[in-house]
PASEBA-1860 file (N, C-alpha, C; in nm, 3 decimals):
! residues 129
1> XXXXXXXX> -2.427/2.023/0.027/-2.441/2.087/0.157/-2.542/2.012/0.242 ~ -2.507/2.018/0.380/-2.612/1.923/0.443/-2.754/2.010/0.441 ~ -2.840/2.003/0.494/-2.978/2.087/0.510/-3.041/2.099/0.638 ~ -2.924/2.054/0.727/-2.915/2.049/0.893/-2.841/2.216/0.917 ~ -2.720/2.218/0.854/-2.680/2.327/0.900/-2.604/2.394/0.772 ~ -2.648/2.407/0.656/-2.592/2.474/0.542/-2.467/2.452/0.525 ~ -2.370/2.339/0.556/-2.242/2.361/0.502/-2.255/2.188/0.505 ~ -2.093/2.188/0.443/-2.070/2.039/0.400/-2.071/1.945/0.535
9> XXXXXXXX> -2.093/2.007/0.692/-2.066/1.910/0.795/-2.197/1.889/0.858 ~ -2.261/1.724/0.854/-2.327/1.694/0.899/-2.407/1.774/1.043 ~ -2.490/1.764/1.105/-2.508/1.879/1.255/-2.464/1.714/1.301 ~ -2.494/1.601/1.334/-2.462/1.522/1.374/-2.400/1.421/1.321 ~ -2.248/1.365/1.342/-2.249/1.227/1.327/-2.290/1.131/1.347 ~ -2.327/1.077/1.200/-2.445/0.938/1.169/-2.400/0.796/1.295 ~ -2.260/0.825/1.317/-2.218/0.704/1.340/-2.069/0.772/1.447 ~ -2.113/0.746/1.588/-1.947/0.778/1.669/-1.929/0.655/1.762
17> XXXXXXXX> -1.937/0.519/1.697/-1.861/0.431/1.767/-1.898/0.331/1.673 ~ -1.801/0.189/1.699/-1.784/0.077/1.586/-1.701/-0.020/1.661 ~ -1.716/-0.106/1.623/-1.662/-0.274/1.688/-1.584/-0.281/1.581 ~ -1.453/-0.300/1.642/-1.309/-0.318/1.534/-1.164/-0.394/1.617 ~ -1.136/-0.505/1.533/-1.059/-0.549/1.584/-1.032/-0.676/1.586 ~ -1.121/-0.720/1.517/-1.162/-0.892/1.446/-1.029/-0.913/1.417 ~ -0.974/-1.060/1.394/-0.880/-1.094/1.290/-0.979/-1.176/1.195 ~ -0.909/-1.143/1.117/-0.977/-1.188/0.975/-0.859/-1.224/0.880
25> XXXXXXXX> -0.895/-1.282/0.752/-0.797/-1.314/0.667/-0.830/-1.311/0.547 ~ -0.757/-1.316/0.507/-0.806/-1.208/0.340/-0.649/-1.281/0.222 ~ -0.725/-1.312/0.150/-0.609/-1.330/0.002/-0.587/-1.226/-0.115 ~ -0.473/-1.206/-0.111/-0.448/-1.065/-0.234/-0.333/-1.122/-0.328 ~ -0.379/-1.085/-0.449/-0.300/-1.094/-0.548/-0.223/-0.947/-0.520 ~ -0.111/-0.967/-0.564/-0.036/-0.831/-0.556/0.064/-0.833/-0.707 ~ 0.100/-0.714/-0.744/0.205/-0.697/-0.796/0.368/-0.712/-0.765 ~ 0.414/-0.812/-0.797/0.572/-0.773/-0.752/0.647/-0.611/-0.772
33> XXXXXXXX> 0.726/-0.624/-0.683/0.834/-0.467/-0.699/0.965/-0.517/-0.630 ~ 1.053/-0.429/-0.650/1.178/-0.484/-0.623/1.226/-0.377/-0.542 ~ 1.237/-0.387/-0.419/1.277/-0.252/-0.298/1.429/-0.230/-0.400 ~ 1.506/-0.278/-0.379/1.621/-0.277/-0.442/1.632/-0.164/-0.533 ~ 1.543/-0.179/-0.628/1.575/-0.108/-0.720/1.519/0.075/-0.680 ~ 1.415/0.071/-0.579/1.417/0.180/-0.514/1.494/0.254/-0.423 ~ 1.630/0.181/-0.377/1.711/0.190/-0.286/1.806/0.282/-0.375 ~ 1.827/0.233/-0.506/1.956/0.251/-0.642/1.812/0.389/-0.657
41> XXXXXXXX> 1.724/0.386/-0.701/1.667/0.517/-0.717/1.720/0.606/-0.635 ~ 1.660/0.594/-0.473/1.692/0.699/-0.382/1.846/0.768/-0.402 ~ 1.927/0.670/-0.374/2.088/0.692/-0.413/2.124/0.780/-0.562 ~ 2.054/0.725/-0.647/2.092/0.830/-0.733/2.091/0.960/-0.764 ~ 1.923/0.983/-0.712/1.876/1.134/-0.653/2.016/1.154/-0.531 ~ 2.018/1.112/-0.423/2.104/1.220/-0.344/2.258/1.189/-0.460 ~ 2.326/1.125/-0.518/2.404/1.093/-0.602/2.419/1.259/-0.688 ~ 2.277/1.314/-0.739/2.294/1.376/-0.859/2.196/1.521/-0.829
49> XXXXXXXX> 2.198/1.521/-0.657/2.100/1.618/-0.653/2.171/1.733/-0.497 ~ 2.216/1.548/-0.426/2.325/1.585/-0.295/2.205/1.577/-0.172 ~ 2.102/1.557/-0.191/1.945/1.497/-0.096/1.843/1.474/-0.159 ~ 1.797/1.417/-0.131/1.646/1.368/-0.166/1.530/1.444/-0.135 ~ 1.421/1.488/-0.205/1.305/1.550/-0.189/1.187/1.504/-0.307 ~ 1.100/1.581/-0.279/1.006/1.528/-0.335/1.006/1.614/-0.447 ~ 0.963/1.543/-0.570/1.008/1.582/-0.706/0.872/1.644/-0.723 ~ 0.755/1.621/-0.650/0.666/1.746/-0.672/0.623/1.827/-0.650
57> XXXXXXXX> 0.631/1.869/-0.481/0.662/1.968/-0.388/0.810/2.002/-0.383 ~ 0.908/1.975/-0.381/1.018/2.026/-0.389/1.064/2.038/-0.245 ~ 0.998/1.963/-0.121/1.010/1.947/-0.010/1.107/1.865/-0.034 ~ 1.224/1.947/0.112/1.341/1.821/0.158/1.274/1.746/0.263 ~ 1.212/1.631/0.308/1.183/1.603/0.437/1.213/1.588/0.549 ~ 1.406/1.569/0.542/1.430/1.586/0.660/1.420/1.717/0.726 ~ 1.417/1.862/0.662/1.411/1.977/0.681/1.259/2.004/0.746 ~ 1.170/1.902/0.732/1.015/1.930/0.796/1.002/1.819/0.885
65> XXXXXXXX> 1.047/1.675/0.865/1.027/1.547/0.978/1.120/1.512/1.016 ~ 1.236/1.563/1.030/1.386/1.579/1.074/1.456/1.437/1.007 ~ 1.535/1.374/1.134/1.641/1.272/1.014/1.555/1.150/0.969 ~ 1.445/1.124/1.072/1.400/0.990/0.994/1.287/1.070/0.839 ~ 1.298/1.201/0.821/1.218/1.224/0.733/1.211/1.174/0.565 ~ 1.351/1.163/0.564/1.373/1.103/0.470/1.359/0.983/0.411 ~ 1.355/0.877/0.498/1.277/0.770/0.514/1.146/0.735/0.410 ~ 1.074/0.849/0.439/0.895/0.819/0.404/0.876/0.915/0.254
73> XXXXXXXX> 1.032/0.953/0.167/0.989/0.972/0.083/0.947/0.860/0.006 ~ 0.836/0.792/-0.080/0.781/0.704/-0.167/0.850/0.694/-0.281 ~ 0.886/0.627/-0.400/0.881/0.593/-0.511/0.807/0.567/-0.562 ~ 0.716/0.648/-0.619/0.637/0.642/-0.783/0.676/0.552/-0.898 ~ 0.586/0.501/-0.944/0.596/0.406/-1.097/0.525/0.525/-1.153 ~ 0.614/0.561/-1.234/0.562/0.699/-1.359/0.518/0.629/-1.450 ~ 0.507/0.494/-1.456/0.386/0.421/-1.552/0.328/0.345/-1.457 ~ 0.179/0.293/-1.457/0.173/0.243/-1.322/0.175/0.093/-1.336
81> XXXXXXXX> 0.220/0.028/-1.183/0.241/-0.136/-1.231/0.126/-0.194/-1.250 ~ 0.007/-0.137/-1.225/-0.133/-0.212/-1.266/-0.102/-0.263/-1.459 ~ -0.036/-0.147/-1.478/-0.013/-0.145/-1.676/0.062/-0.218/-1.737 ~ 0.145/-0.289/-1.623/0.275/-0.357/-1.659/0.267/-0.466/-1.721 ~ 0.282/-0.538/-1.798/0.274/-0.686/-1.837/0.349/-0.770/-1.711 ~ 0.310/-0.871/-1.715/0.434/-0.973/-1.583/0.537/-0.957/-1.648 ~ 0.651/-0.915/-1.573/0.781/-0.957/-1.631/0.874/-0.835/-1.716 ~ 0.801/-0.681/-1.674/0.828/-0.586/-1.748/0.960/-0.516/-1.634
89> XXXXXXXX> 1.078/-0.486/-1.712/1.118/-0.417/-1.650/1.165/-0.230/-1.600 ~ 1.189/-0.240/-1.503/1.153/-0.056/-1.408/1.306/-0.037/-1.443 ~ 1.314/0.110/-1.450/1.443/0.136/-1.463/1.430/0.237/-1.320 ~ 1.557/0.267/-1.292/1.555/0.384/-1.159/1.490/0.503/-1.219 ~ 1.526/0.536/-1.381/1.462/0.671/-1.389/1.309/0.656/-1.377 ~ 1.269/0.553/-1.413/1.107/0.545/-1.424/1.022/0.544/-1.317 ~ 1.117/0.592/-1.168/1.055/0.635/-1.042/1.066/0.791/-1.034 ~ 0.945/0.789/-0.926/0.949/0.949/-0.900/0.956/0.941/-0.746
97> XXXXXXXX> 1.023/1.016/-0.665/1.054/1.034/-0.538/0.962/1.108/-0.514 ~ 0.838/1.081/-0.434/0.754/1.176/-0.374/0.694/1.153/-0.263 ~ 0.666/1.279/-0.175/0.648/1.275/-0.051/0.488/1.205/0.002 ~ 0.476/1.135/0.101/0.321/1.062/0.092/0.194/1.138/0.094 ~ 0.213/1.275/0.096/0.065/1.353/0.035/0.083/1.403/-0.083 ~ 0.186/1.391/-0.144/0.186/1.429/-0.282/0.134/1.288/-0.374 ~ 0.187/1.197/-0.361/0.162/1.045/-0.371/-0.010/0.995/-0.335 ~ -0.025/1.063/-0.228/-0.180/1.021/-0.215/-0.278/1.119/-0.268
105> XXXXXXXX> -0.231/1.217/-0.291/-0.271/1.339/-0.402/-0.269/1.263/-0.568 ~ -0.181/1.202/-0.616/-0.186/1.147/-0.753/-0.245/1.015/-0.766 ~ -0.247/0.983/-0.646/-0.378/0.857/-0.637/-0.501/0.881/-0.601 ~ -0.518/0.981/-0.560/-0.656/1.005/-0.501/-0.798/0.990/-0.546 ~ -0.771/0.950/-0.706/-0.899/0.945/-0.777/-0.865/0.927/-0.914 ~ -0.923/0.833/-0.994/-0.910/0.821/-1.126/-0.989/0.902/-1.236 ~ -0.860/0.971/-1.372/-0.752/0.900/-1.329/-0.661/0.983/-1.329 ~ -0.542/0.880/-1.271/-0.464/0.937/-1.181/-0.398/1.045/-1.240
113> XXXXXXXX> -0.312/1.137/-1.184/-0.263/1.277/-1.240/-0.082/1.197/-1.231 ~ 0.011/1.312/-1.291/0.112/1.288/-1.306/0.185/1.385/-1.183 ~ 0.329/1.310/-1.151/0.395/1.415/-1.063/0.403/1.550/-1.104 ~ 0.426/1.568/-1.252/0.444/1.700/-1.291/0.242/1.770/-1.303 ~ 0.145/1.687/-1.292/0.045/1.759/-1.297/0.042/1.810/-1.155 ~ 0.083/1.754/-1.033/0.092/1.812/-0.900/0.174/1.904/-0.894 ~ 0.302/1.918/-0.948/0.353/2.021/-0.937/0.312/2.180/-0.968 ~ 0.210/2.179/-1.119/0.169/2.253/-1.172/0.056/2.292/-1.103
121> XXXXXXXX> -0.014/2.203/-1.025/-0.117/2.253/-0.934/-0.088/2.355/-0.816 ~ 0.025/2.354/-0.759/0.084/2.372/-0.667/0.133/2.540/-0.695 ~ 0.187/2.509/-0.850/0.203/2.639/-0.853/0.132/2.730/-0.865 ~ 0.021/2.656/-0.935/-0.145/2.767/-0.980/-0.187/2.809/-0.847 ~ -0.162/2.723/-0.760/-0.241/2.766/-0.603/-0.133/2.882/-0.488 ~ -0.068/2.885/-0.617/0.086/2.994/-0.512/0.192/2.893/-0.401 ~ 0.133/2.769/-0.400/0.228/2.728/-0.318/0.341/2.722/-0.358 ~ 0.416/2.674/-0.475/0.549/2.690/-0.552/0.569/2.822/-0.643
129> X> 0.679/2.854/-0.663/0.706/2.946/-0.760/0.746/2.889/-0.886
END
């Protein structure tokens, strides 16, 4: 708690302006992924489900962000590719379709939780049945 005004919000922000906008350049190693094979994911869900939603909210998205909602559901690595050896291969089932606050909910801090631990959260909090 702050000791300005008894709760978690500062009485003042430390900081309300910043110089941004540099170009800069930066080198990243990355992991490969193969959109492709998230494309054959998505398809199989509406294939075996008839739409796509998020496998841990149970949100349809176009039903909340209309037609492009569907779009911004994510694919999950239910193992993560940090774990992967080079050269390991993903199967479609080994994605999870989830919506980007459910996704930034299972990343949010190590370590990380599972789609089905979000789900179960969700329900403890009454949001799902």
């Amino acid at each position: 708690k702050s000791p300005k005004t008894g709760t978690g919000i500062p009485a003042k922000p430390s900081k309300t302006e910043g110089k941004e906008g540099r170009l800069l350049t930066r080198w990243h190693a990355y992991r490969e992924r193969d959109r492709t094979l998230v494309k054959s994911a998505k398809a199989a869900v509406k294939r075996k489900h008839g739409h796509l939603f998020c496998e841990a909210c149970e949100v349809d998205p176009k039903t909340v962000d209309g037609p492009r909602g569907e779009d911004r559901l994510q694919a999950h690595h239910r193992t993560p590719i940090e774990e992967m050896i080079p050269g390991s291969t993903t199967k479609a089932e080994d994605l999870a379709m989830v919506c980007p606050t459910c996704h930034d909910i299972i990343h949010a801090k190590r370590p990380w939780i599972s789609v089905e631990d979000v789900r179960d959260l969700l329900k403890a909090s009454g949001v799902l049945s």
